[in-house]
N, C-alpha and C positions, 0 to 999 in steps of 0.2 A: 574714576571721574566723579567729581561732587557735583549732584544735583540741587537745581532750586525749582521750587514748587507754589506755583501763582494759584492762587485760590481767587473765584470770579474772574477766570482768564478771558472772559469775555470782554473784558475791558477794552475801551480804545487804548488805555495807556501800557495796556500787556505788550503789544509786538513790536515797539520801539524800545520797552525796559528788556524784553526777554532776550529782544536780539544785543540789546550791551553785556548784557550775562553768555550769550553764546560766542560774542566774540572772545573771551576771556576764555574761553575753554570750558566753562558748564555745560553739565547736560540739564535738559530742561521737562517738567511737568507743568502741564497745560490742563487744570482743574475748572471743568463748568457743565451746566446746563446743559450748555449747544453743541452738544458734542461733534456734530456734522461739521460745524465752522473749525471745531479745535483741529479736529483731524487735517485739514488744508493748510491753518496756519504750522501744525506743529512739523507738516511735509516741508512747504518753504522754508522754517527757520532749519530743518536738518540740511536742506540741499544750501542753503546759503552758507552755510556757519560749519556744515561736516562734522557736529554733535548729534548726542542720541536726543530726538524731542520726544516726548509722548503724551499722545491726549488722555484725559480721562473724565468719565462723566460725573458729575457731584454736583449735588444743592446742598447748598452751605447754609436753607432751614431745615433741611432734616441732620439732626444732631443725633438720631441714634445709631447713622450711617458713619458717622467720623471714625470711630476708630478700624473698622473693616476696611474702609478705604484706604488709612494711612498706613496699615498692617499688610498689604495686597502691595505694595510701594516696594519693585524690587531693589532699589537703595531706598536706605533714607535718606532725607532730604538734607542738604547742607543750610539751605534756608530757607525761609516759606514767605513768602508777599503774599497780606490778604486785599485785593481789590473791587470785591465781590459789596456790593450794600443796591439800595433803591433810592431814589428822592421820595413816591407813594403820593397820596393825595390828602393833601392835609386837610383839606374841607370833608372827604370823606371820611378819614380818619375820627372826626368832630363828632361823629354822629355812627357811626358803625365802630366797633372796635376790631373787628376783624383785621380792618385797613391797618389799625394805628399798629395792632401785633403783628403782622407782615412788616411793615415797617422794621420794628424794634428788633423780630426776627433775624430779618437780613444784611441789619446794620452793629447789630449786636450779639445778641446770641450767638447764634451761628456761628462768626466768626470768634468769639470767646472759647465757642468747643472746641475747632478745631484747631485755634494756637494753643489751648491748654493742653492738646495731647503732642502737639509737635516739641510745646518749649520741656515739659518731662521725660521725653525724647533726649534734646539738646542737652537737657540739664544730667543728664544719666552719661552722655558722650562728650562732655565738658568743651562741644565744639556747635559752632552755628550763629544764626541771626534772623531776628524776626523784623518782617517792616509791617506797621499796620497805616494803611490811608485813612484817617477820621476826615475830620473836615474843622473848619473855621466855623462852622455854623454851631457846634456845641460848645462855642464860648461864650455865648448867650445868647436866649430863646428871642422868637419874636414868633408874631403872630401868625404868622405867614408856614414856620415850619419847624415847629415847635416839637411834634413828635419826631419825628428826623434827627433835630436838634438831639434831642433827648438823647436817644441814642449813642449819637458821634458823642457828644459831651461824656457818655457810661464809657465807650471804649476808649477814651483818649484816660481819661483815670486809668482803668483795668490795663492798659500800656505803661504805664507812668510806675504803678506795682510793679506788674510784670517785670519789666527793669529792674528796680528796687531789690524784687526777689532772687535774678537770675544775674547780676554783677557778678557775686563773686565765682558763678561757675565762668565765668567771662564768655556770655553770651549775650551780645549786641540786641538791643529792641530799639527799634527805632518807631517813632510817631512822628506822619507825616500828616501837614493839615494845609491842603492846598485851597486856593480861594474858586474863584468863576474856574472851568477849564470847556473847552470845548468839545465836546462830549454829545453822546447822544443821551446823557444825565439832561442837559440842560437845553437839550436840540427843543427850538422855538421861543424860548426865554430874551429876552434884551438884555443884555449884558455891557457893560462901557467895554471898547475894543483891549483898552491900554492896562485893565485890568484882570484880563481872560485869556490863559495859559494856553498854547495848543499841547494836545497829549506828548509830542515830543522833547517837550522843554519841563516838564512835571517828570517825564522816566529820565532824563539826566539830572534833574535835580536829586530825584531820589537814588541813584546809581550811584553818584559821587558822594553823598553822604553817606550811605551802606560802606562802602567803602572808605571812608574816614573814620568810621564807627560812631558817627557821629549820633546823640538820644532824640533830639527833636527839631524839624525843620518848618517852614513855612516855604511854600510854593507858590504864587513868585514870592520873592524875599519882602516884598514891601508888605504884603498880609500882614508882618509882626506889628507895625503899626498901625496898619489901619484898624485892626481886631485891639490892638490897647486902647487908642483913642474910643474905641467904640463901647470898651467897657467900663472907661471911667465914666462916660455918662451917668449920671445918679437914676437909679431905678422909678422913682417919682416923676422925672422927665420922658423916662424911656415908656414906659404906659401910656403916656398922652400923644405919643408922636403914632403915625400911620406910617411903621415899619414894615414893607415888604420884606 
């Protein structure tokens, strides 16, 4: 059985992607935090799906744990989804650095360790596929979430490598940059409805491209546009405007 291993399986958008990998016959790793919630869901998706699921506990800012954890992995993984990051507070961020490094951490780092020991993995077994979720927001900063930003913008490059590097072993990297999603990311924010994904329509988008082998997606489809239009604006006008 090939396993795939969700890194921040805390996500809303884990147990609607996990479970189109278990219908397909994967076993499944359930990577987070909360380990009390993993163990429930990883129970449902076994009794539903009659694959092997299993929880495991991991913070994806402590990077000196990555490789014990992924060594402890009694398969390795066929492929790893990292959906693990924060939004953080960017007003406090502004003014403490603590904030903005949690941030950077958890949206970056972090997740940098632990795809670089999976895809040397991959790259050694000439077999696999990594997806990483960035965001639209690190296609240009504003003021509003600009450290965040930062961030997504560092791992959406460090994916775009990654690929580059890992073609010719013909291992898949996919970069997904989804726009608004409904999320407890953004639970209390105002969002336009028509532009704000529910978690199950973001894990089929990214399902069906994994499996197209597809390198980079936007979530919904219309993000490609709205994130061009947004970055042709000339940087002279984008300073004066009051960009949330």
């Amino acid at each position: 059985m090939k396993y795939i291993l969700f890194i921040g399986a805390g996500s809303d958008i884990t147990r609607p992607l996990a479970s189109l990998y278990a219908k397909k016959g994967y076993g499944i790793y359930l990577a987070s935090r909360n380990y009390e919630k993993l163990v429930r869901d990883a129970n449902d998706l076994a009794i539903r799906f009659s694959v092997d699921v299993r929880a495991y506990k991991f913070d994806v800012t402590d990077v000196l744990s990555h490789q014990k954890f992924y060594d402890q992995l009694p398969v390795k993984p066929y492929g790893i989804i990292t959906l693990a990051g924060i939004l953080g507070d960017q007003k406090k961020a502004e003014i403490d650095f603590a904030e903005a490094s949690a941030i950077i951490n958890a949206n970056y780092v972090g997740l940098t360790s632990v795809i670089h020991i999976a895809a040397n993995d991959f790259e050694k077994r000439k077999e696999g596929f990594i997806v990483g979720i960035s965001s639209v927001a690190g296609e240009r900063g504003r003021k509003s979430n600009y450290v965040y930003a930062s961030a997504k913008a560092g791992f959406t490059t460090f994916l775009s490598g990654l690929r580059n590097r890992l073609y010719s072993s013909r291992i898949q990297v996919l970069t997904v940059h989804p726009g608004f999603i409904r999320t407890k990311m953004i639970e209390g924010k105002k969002t336009a409805e028509i532009i704000t994904a529910v978690p199950e329509r973001v894990a089929r988008d990214i399902f069906i491209a994994q499996q197209k082998g597809k390198d980079f997606i936007y979530s919904k489809w219309f993000w490609r546009y709205i994130m061009l239009a947004f970055t042709l604006i000339p940087e002279s006008l984008v300073k004066k405007l009051d960009l949330q």
